[in-house]
MIDRENKOL-452626 format. One line per field, with one value per atom (N, C-alpha, C, O): residue number from 1; residue in three letters; atom name; x negated, y negated, z. Coordinates in steps of 0.1 Angstrom, whole numbers. Example, Ala and Ser with C-alpha at 12.3 -4.5 7.8 and 13.67 -1.06 7.14 Angstrom:
% residues 2
i 1_1_1_1_2_2_2_2
aa ALA_ALA_ALA_ALA_SER_SER_SER_SER
at N_CA_C_O_N_CA_C_O
X -132_-123_-132_-142_-128_-137_-129_-134
Y 57_45_33_33_22_11_0_-11
Z 78_78_78_85_71_71_79_80
END
This chain:
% residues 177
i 1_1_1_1_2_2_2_2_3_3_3_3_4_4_4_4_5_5_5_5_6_6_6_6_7_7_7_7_8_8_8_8_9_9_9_9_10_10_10_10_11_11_11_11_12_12_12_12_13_13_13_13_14_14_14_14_15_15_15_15_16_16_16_16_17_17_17_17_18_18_18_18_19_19_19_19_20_20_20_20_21_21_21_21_22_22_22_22_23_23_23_23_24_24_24_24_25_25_25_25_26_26_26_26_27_27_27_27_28_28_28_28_29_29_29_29_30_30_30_30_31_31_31_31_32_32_32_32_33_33_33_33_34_34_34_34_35_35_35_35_36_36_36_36_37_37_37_37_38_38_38_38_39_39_39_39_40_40_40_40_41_41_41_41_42_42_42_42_43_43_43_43_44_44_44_44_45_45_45_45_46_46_46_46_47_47_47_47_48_48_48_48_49_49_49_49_50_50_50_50_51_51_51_51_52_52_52_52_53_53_53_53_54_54_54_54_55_55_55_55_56_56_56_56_57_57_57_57_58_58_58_58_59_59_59_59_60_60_60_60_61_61_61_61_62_62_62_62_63_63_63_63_64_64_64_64_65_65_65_65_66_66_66_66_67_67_67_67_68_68_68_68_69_69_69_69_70_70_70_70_71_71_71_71_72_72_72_72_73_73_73_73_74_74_74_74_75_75_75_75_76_76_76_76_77_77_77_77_78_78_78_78_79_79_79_79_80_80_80_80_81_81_81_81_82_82_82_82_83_83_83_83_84_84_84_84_85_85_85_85_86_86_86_86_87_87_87_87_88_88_88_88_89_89_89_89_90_90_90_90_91_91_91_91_92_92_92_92_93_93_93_93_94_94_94_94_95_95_95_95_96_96_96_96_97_97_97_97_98_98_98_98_99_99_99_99_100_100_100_100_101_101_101_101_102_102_102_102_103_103_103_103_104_104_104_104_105_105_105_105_106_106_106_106_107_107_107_107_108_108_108_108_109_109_109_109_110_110_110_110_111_111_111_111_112_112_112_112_113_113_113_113_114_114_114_114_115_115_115_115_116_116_116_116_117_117_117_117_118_118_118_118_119_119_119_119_120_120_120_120_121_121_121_121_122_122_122_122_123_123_123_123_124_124_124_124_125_125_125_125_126_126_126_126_127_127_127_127_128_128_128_128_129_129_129_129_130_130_130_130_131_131_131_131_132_132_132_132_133_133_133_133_134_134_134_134_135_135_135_135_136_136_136_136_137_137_137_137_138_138_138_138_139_139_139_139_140_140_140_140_141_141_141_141_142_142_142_142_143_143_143_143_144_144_144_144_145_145_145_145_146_146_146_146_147_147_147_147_148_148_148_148_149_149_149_149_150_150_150_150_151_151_151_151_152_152_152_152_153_153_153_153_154_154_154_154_155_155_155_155_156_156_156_156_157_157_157_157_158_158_158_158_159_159_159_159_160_160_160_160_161_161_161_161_162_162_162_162_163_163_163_163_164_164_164_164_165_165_165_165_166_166_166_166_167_167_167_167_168_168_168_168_169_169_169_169_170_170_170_170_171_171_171_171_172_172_172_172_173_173_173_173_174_174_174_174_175_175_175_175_176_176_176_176_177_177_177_177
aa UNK_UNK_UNK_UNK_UNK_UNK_UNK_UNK_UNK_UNK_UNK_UNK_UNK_UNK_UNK_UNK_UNK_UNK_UNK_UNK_UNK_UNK_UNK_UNK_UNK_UNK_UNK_UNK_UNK_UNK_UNK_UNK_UNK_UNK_UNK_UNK_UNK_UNK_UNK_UNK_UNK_UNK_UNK_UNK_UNK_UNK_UNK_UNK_UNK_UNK_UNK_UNK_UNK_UNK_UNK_UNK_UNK_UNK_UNK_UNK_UNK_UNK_UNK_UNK_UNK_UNK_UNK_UNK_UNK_UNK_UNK_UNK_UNK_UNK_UNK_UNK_UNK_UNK_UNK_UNK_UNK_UNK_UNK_UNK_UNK_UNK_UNK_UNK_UNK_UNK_UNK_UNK_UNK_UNK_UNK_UNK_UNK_UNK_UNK_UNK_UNK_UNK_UNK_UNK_UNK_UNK_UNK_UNK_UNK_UNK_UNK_UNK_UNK_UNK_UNK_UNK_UNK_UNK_UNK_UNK_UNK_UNK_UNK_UNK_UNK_UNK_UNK_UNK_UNK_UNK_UNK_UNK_UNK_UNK_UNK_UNK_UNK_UNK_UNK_UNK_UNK_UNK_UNK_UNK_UNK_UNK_UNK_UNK_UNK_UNK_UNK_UNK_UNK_UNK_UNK_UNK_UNK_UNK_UNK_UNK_UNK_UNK_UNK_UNK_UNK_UNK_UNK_UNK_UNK_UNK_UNK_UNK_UNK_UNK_UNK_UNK_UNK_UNK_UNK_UNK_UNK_UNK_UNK_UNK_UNK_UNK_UNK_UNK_UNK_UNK_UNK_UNK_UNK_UNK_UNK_UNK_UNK_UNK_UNK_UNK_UNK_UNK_UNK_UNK_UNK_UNK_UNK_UNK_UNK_UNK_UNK_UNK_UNK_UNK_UNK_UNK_UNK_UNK_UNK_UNK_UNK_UNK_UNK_UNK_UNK_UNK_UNK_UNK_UNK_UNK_UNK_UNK_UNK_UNK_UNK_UNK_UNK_UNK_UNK_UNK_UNK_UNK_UNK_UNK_UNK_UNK_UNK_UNK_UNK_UNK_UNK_UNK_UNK_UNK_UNK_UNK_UNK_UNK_UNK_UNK_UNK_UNK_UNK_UNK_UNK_UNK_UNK_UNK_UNK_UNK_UNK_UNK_UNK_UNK_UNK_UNK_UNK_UNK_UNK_UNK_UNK_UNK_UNK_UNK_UNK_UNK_UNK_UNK_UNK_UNK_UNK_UNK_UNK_UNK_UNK_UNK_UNK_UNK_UNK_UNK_UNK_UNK_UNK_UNK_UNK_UNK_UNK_UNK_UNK_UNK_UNK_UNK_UNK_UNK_UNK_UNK_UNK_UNK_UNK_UNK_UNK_UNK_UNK_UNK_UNK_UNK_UNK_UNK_UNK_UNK_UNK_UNK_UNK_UNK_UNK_UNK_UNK_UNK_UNK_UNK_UNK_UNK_UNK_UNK_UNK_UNK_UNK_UNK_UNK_UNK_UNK_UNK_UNK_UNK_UNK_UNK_UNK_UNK_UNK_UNK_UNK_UNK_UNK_UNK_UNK_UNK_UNK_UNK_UNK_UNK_UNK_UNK_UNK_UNK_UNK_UNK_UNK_UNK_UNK_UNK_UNK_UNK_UNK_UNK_UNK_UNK_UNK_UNK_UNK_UNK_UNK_UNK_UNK_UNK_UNK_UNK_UNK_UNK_UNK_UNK_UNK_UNK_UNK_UNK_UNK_UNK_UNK_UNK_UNK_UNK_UNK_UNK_UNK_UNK_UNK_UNK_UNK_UNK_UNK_UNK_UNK_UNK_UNK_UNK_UNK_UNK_UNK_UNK_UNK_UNK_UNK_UNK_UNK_UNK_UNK_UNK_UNK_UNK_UNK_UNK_UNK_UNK_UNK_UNK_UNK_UNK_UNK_UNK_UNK_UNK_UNK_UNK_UNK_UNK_UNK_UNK_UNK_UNK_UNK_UNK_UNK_UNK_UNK_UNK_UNK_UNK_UNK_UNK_UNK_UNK_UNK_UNK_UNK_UNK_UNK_UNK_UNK_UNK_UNK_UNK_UNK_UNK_UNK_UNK_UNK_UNK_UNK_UNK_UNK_UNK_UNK_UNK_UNK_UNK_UNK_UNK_UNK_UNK_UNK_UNK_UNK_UNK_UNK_UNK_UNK_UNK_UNK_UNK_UNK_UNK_UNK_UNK_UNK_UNK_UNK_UNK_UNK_UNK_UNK_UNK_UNK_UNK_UNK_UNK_UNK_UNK_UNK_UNK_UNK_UNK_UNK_UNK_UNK_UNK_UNK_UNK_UNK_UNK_UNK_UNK_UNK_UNK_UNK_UNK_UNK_UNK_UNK_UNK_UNK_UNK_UNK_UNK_UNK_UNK_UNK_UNK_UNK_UNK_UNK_UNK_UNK_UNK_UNK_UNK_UNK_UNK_UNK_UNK_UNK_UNK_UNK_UNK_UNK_UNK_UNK_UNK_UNK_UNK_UNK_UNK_UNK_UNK_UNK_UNK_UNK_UNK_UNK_UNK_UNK_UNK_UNK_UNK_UNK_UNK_UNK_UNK_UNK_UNK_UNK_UNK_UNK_UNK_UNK_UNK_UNK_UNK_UNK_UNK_UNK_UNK_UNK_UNK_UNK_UNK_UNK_UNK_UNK_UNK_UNK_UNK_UNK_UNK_UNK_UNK_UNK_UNK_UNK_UNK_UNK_UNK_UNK_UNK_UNK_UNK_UNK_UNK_UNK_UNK_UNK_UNK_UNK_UNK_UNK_UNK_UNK_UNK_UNK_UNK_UNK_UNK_UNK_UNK_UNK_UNK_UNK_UNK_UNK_UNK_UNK_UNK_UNK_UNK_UNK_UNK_UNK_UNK_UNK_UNK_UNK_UNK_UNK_UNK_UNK_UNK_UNK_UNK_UNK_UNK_UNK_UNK_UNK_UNK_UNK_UNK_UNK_UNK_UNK_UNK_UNK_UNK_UNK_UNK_UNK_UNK_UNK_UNK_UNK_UNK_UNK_UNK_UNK_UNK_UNK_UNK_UNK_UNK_UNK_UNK
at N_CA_C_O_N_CA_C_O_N_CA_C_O_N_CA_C_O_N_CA_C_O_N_CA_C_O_N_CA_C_O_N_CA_C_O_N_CA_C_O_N_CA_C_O_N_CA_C_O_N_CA_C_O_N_CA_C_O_N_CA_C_O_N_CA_C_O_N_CA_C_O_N_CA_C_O_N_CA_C_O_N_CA_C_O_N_CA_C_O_N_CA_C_O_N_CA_C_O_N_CA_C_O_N_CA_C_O_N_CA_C_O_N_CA_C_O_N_CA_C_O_N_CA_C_O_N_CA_C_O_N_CA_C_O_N_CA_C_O_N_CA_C_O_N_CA_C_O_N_CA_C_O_N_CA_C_O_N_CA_C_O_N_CA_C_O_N_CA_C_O_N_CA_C_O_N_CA_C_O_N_CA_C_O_N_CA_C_O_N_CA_C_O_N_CA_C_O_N_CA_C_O_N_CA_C_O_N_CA_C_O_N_CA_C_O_N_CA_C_O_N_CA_C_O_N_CA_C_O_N_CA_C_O_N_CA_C_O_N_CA_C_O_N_CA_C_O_N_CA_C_O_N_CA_C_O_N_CA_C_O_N_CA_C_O_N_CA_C_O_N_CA_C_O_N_CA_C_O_N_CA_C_O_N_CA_C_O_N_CA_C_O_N_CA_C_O_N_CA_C_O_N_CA_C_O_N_CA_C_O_N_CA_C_O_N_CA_C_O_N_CA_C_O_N_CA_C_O_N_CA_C_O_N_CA_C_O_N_CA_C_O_N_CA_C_O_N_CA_C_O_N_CA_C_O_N_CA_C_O_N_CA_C_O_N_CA_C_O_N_CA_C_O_N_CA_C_O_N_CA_C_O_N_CA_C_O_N_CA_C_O_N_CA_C_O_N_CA_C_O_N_CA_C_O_N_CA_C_O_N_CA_C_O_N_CA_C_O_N_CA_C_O_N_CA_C_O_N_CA_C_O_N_CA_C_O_N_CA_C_O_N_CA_C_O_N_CA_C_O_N_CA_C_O_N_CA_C_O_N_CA_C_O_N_CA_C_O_N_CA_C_O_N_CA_C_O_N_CA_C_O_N_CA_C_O_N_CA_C_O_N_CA_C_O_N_CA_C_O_N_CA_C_O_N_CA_C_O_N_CA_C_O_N_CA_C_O_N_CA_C_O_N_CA_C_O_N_CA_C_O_N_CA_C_O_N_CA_C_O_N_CA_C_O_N_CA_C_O_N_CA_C_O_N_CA_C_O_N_CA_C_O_N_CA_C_O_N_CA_C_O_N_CA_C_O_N_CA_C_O_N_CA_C_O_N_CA_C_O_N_CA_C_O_N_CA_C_O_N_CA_C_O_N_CA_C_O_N_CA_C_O_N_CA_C_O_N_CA_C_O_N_CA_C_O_N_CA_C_O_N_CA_C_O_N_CA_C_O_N_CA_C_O_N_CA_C_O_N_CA_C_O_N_CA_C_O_N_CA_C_O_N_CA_C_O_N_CA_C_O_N_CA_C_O_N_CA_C_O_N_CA_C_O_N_CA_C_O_N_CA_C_O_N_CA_C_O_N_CA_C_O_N_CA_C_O_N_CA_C_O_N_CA_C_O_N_CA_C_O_N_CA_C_O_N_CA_C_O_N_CA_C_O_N_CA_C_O_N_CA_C_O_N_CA_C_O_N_CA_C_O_N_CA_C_O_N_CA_C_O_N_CA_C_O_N_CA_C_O_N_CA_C_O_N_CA_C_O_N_CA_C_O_N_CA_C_O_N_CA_C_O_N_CA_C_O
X -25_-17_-14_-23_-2_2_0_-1_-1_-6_9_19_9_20_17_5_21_22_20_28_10_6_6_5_7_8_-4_-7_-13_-24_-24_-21_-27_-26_-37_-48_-37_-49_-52_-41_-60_-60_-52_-56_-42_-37_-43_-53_-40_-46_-61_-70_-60_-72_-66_-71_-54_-53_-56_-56_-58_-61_-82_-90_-85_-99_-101_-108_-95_-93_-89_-96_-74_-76_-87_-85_-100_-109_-117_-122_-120_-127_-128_-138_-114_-109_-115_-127_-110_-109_-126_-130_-133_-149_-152_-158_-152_-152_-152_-162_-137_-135_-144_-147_-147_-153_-170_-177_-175_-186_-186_-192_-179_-176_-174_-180_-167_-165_-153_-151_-145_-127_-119_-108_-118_-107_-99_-87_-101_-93_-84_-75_-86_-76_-69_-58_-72_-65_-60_-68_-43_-37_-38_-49_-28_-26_-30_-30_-34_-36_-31_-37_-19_-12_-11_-15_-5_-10_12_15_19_33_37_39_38_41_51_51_60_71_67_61_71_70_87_99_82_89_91_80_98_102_105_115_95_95_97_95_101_102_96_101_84_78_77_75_76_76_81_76_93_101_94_95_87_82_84_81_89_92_80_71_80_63_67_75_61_65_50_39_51_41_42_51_31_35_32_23_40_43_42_54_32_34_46_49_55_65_65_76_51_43_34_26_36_21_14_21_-2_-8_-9_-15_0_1_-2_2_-10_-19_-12_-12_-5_-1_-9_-18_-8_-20_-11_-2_-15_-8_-26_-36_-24_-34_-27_-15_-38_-38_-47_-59_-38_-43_-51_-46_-66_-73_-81_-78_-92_-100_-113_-120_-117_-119_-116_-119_-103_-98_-94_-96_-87_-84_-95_-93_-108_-120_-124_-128_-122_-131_-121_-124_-107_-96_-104_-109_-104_-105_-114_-111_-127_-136_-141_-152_-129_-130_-132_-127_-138_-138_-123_-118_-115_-107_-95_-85_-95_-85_-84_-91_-73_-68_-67_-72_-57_-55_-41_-38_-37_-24_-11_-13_1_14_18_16_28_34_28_17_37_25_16_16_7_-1_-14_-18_-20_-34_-46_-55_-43_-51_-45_-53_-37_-25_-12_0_-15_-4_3_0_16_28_31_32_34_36_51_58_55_65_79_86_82_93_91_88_95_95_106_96_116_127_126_129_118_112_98_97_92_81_85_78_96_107_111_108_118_122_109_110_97_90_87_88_82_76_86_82_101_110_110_113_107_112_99_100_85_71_81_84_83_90_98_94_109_117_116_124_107_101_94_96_89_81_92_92_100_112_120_125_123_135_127_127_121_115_126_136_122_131_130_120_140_139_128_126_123_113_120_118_131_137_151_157_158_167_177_172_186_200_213_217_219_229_244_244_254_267_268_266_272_276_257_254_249_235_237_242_230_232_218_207_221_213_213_221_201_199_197_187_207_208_195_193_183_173_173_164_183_181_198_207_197_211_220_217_232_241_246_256_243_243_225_225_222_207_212_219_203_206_216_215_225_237_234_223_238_238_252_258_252_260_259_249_268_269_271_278_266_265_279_281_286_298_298_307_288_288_270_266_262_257_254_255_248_247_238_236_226_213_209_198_218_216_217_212_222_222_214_212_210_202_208_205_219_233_238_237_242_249_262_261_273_282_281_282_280_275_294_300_295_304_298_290_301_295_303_311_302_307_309_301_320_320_335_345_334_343_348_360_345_351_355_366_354_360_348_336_354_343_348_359_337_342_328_318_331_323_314_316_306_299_289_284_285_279_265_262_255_243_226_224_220_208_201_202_194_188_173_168_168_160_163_155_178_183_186_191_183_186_173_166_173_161_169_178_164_168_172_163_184_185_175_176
Y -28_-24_-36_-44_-39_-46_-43_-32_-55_-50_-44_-47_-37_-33_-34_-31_-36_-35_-19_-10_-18_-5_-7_-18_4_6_13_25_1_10_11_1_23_32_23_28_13_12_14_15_15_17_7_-4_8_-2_-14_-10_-27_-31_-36_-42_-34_-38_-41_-38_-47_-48_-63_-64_-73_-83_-78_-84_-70_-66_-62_-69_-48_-47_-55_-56_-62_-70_-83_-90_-84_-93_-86_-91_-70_-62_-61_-64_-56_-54_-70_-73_-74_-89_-92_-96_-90_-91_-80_-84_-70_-52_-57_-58_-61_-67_-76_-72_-86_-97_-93_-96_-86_-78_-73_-78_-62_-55_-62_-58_-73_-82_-77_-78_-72_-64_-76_-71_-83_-99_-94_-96_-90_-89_-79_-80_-73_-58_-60_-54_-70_-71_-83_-92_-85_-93_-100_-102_-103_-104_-94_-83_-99_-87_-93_-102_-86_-93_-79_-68_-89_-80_-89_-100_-80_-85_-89_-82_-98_-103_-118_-126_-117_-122_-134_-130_-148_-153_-150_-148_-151_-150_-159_-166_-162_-172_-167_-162_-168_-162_-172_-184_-169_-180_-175_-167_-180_-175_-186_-197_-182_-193_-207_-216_-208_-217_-227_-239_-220_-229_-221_-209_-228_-219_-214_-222_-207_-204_-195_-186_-201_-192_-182_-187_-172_-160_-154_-154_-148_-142_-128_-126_-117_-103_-95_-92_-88_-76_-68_-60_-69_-59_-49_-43_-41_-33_-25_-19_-27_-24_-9_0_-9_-3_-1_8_-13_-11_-25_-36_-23_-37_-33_-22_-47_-46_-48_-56_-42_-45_-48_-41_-58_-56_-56_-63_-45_-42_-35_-35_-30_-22_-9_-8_0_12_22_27_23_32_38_37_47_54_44_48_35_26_21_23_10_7_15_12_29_36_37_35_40_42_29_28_20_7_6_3_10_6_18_14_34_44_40_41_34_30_24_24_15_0_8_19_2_10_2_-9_11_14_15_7_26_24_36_41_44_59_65_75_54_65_52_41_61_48_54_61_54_56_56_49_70_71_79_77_91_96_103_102_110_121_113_103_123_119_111_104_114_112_105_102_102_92_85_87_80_67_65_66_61_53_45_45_32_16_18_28_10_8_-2_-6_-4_-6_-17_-19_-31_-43_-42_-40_-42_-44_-49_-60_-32_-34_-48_-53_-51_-59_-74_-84_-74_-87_-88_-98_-77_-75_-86_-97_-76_-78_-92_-97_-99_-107_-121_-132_-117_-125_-128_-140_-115_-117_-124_-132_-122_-133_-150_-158_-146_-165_-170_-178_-163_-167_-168_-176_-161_-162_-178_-186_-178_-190_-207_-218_-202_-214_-213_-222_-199_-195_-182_-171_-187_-179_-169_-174_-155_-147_-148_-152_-143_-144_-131_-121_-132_-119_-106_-94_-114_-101_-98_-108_-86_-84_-84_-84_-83_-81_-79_-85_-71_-63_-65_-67_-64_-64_-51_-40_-56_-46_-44_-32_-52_-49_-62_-72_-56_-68_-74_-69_-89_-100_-109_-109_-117_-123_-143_-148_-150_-163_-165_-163_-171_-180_-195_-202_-199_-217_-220_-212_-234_-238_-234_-227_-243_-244_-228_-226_-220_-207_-200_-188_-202_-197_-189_-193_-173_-167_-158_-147_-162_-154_-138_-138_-129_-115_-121_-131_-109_-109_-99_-92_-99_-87_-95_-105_-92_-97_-92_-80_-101_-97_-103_-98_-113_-114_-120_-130_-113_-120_-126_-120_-139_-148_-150_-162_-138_-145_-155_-158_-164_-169_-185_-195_-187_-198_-194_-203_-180_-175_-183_-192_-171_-183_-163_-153_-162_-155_-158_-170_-152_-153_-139_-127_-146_-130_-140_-150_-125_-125_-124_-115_-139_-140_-140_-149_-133_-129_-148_-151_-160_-164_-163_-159_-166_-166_-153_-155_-140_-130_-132_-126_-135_-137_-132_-135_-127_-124_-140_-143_-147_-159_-161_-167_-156_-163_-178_-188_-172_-185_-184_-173_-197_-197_-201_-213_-192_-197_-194_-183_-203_-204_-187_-181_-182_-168_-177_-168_-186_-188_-190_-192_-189_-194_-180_-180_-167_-153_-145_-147_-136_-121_-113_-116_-100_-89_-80_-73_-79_-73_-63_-57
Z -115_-103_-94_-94_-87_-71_-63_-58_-60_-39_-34_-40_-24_-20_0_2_6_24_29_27_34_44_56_61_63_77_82_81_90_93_109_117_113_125_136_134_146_150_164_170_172_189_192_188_199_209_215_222_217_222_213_218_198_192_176_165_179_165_156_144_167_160_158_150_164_165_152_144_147_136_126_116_126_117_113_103_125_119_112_102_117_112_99_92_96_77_77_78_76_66_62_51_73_69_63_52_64_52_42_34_38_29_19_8_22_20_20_11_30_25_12_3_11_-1_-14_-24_-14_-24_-30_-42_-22_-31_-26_-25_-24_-17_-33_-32_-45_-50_-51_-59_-46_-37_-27_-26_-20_-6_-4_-3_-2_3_17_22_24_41_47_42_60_68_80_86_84_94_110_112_119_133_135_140_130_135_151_161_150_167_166_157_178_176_192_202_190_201_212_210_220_233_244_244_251_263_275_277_283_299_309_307_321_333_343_351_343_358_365_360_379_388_388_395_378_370_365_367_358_346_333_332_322_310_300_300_295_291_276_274_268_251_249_247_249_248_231_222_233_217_221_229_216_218_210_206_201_194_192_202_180_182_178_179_170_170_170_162_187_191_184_180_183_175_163_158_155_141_133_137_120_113_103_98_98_80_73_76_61_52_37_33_31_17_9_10_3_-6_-22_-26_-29_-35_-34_-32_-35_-31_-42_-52_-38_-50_-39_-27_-45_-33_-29_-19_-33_-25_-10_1_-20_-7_3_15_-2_10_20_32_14_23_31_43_22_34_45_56_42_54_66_76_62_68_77_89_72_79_87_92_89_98_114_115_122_134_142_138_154_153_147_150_135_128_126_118_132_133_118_113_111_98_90_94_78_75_82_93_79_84_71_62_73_60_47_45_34_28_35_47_28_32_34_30_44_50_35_38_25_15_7_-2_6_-1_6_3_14_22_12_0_19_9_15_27_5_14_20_18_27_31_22_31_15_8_12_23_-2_0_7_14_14_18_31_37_38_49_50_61_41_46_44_46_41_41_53_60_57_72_83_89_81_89_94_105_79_79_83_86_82_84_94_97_104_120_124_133_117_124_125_133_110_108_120_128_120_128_139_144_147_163_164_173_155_156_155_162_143_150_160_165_163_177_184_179_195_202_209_215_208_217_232_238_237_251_257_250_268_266_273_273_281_289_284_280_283_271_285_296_282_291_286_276_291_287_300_312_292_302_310_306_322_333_338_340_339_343_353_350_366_376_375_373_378_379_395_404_394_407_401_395_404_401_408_420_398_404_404_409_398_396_396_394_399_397_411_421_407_422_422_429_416_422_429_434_429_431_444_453_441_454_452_456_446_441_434_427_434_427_419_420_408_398_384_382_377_372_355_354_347_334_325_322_322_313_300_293_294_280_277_283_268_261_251_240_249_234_229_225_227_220_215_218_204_196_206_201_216_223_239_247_241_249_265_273_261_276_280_272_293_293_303_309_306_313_324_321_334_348_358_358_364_380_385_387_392_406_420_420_429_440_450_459_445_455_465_460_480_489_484_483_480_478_467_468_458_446_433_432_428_411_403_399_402_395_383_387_369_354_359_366_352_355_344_341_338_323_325_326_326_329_316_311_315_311_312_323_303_304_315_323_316_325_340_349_340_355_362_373_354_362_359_349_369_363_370_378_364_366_379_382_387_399_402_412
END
């Protein structure tokens, strides 16, 4: 048999707990030849507080531990057993189903990628008003008319002399109205 990626159910708030949990279960047990990664998916992020830029790492799903194993009634049990660990995801209470290589490509792509291009942590959308915090607009209100993830820039109207006038600013130089 192959290992295949499971979805294991865990308390909130305790999944890297759990994932130290398994990994020593594991290794007690002496099955390391059963069990692949055991990952806790989280994406880094870029925040601006108090104007300083700060890269955080964020769970992008909270309460949930990847597991690449293989699945027999063992291993189902040593997983079952780990203390905080609700159950698997997916498949029946007694027989889980992995989640499709497709999806665990997905997954593991988006870990990668955070780590060379950190996301920004606050999402923003056009027509959502914003407050200029830095720059020769600072102070300014304005209204978001394009965003560019990929260069983490947006273009807001900004009210000067009465006028709506574009202005190209840094996702750290605005927060949220």
């Amino acid at each position: 048999m192959s290992k295949h990626w499971y979805v294991v159910h865990a308390y909130s708030q305790y999944e890297n707990q759990v994932k130290k949990s398994l990994a020593e279960h594991v290794k007690r047990h002496g099955m390391e030849d059963y069990f692949g990664d055991i990952l806790v998916p989280t994406e880094e992020v870029v925040e601006v507080k108090e104007g300083q830029r700060r890269t955080t790492e964020r769970k992008f799903f909270p309460g949930y531990v990847l597991v690449q194993m293989e699945m027999n009634d063992e291993t189902w049990h040593l997983v079952k057993n780990v203390p905080k660990v609700l159950g698997f995801i997916g498949g029946t209470a007694d027989r889980p189903a992995p989640i499709s290589d497709k999806e665990a490509a997905a997954i593991l792509n988006r870990v990668e990628e955070s780590v060379e291009k950190p996301r920004p942590k606050t999402l923003f959308e056009p027509g959502q008003e914003v407050r200029v915090i830095d720059g020769p607009f600072a102070d300014f209100n304005g209204v978001v008319e394009e965003v560019n993830y990929d260069k983490n820039r947006l273009r807001v109207a900004v009210m000067i002399f009465g006028r709506s006038t574009p202005v190209d600013l840094d996702f750290s130089q605005v927060e949220k109205g």
